[in-house]
C-alpha positions as CSV (number, residue, x, y, z in Angstrom):
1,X,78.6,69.8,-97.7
2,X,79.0,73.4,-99.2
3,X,82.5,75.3,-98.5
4,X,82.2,77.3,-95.5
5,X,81.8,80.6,-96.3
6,X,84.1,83.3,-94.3
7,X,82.2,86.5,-92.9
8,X,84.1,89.5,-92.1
9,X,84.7,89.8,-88.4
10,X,83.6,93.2,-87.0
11,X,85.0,93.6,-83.4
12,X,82.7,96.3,-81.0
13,X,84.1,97.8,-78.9
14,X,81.9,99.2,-76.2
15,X,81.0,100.1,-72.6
16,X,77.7,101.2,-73.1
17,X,74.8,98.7,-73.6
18,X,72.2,100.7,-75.4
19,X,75.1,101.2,-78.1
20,X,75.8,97.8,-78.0
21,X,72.7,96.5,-78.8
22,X,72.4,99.2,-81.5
23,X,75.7,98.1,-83.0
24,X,74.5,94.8,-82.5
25,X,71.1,95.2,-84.7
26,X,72.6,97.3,-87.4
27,X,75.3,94.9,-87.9
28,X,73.4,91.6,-87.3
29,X,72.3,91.4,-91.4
30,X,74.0,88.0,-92.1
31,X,76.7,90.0,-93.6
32,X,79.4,90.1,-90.5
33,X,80.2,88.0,-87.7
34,X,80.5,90.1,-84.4
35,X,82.6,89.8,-81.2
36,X,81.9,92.1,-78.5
37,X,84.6,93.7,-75.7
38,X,83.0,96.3,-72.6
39,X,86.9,97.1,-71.5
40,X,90.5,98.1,-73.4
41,X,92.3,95.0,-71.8
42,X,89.2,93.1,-73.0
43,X,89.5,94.4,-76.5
44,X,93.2,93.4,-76.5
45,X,93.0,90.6,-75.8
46,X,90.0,89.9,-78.6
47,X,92.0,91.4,-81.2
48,X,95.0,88.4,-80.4
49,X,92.0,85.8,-80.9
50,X,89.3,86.5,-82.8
51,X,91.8,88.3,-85.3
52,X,88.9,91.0,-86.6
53,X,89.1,92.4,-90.1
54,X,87.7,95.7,-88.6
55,X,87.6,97.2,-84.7
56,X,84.9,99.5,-84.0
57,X,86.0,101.5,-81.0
58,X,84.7,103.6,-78.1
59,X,87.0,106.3,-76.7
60,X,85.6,106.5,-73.0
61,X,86.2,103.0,-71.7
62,X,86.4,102.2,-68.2
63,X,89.5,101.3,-67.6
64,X,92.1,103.1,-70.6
65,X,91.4,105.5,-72.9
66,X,90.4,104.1,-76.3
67,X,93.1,106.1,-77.6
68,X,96.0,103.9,-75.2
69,X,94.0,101.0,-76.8
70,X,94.7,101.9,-80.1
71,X,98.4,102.4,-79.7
72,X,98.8,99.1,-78.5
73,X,97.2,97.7,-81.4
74,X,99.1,99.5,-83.9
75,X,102.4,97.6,-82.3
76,X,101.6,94.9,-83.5
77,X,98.7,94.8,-86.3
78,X,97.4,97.2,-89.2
79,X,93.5,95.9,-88.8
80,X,91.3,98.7,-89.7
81,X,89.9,100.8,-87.0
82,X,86.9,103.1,-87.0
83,X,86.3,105.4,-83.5
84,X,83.2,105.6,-82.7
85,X,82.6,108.2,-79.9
86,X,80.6,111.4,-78.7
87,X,83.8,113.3,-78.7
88,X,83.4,115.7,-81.4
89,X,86.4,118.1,-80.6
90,X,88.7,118.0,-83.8
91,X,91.4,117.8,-81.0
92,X,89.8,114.3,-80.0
93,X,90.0,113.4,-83.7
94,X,93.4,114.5,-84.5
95,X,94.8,112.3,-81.4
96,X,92.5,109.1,-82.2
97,X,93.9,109.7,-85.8
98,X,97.4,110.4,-85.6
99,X,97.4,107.4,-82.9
100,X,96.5,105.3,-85.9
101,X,92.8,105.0,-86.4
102,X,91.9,104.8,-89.8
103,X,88.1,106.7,-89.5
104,X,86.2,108.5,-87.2
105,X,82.5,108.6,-86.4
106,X,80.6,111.3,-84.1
107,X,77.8,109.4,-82.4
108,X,75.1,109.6,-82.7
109,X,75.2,108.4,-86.8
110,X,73.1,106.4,-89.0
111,X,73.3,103.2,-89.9
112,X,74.4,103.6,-93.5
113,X,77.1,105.6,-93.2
114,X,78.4,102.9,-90.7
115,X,78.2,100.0,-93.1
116,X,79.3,102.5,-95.7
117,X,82.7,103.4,-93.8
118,X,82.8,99.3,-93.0
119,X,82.9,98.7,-96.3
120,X,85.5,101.1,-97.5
121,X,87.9,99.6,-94.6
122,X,87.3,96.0,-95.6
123,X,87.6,96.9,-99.3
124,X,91.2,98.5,-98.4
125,X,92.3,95.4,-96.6
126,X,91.8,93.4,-99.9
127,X,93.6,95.5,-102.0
128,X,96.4,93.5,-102.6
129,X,98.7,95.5,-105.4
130,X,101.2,98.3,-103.6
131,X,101.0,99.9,-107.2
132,X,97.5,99.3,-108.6
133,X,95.7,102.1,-111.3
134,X,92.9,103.6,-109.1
135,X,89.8,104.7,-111.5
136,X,87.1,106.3,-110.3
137,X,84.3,108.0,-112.4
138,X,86.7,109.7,-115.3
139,X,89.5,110.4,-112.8
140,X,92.8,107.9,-113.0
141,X,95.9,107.9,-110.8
142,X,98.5,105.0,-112.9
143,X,100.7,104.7,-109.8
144,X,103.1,102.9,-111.3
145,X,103.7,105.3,-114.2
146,X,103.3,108.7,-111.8
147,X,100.3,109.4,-114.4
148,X,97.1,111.5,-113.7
149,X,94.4,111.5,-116.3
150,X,90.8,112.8,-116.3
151,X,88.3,111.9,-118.9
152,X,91.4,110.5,-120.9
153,X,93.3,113.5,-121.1
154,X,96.4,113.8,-119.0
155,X,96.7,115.7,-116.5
156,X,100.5,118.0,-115.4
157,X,100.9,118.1,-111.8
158,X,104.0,119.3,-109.8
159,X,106.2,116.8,-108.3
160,X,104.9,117.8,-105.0
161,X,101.4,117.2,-106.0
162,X,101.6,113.9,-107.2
163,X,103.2,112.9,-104.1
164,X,100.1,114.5,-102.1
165,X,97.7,112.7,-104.4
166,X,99.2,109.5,-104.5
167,X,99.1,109.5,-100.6
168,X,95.5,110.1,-100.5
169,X,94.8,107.4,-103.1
170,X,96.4,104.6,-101.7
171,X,94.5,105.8,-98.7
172,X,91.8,106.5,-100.2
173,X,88.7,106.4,-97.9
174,X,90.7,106.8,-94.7
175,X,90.8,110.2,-93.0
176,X,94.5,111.9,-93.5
177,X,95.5,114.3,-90.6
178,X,97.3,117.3,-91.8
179,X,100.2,116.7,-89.7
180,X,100.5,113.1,-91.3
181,X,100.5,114.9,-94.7
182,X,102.6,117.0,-94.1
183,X,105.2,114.1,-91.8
184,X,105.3,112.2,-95.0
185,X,105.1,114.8,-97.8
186,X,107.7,117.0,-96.2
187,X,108.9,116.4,-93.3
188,X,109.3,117.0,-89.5
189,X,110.6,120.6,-90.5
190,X,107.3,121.3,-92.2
191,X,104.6,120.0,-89.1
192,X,103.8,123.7,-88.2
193,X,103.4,125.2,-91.6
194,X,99.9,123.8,-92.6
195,X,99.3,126.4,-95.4
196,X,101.9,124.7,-98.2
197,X,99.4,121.4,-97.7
198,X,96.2,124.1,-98.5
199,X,97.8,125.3,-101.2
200,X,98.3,122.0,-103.2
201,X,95.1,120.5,-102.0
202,X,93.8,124.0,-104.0
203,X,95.7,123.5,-106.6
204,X,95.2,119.7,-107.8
205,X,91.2,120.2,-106.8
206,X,91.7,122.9,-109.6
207,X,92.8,120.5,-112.2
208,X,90.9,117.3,-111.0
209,X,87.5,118.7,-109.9
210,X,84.9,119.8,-112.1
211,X,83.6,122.3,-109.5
212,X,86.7,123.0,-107.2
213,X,84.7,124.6,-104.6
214,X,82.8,121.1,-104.2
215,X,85.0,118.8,-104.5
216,X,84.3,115.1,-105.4
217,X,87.7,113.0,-105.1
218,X,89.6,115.3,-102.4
219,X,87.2,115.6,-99.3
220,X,87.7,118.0,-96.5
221,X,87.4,116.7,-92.9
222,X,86.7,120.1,-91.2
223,X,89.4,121.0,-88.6
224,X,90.8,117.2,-89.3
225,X,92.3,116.7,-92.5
226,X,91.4,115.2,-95.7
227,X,90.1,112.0,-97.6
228,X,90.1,110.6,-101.1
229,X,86.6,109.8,-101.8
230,X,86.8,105.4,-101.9
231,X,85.6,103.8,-105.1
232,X,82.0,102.9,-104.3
């Protein structure tokens, strides 16, 4: 008999039937295998068994706030998390975010970009090297040797830049907050001083992108933070 072959497991999260079945029908391609939870205890509790490789969450569940529910998770387990939700305050974003969701969709959204952002989480998961060389088009971060180039050339950035663009990278495809920049960049001290992060996502889009007012690596999530574009 031929090997078993593993599916990724793609856990829903979900109160609402209609988006249930939608999830359900986008997602039933042969490509994932699918559990289903209506409640946060319920998701708990699926996430200790079924062991997902990525959670797709709702905010407004009935009894906890999706938010609660992803705190809990991040106690105990890194699995990628995308929030899927109506709330499209950037307030709502910055708490699901900073509470340790990994990406954020405003429903309604197509299909695409949902297997898109699946995709990037479960390609992230398999990345196994803490200090890999991340190419992408003629752009490449050498994180081992703290070397930039682009189109072969090296590139000079500050110390402080580096450090910015080496966080996005080995994040790249999740959404960043500003204040987790700025937490792990520098420091506690620095949480309510947003404009030093502008100012050196301006200056390394000036000497990575072609066109630094549309930017192709470093991605702007309005209001939210940012996002190095994922190798596709």
């Amino acid at each position: 008999m031929p090997a078993e072959t593993h599916l990724p497991r793609i856990l829903i999260v979900d109160d609402e039937p209609a988006i249930q079945r939608f999830l359900k029908t986008a997602l039933s391609n042969g490509e994932f295998s699918l559990d289903q939870a209506e409640t946060g205890h319920a998701a708990l509790l699926t996430a200790v068994n079924a062991k997902p490789d990525v959670i797709l969450m709702d905010l407004g569940l009935p009894d906890m706030d999706g938010v609660e529910v992803i705190e809990r998770i991040r106690q105990w387990s890194q699995v990628p998390i995308i929030v899927l939700s109506v709330r499209d305050r950037e307030s709502d974003k910055v708490r699901a975010l900073d509470a340790g969701a990994d990406d954020f969709l405003t429903k309604p959204f197509g299909v695409g970009e949902l297997l898109a952002r699946i995709r990037v989480m479960l390609r992230r998961s398999l990345q196994q090297l803490p200090e890999p060389v991340y190419r992408i088009d003629a752009l490449e971060v050498d994180l081992a040797r703290r070397l930039v180039s682009l189109q072969g050339e090296e590139i000079s950035l500050t110390p402080t830049e580096y450090d910015v663009l080496r966080l996005l990278v080995i994040n790249a495809g999740k959404v960043l907050t500003h204040r987790m920049i700025l937490q792990q960049i520098w420091g506690s001290a620095y949480l309510e001083q947003p404009h030093i992060l502008r100012v050196n996502i301006s200056n390394l889009r000036r000497k990575l992108e072609k066109d630094a007012s549309r930017p192709r690596y470093i991605l702007t999530e309005s209001g939210v933070g940012y996002r190095f574009r994922s190798v596709a």
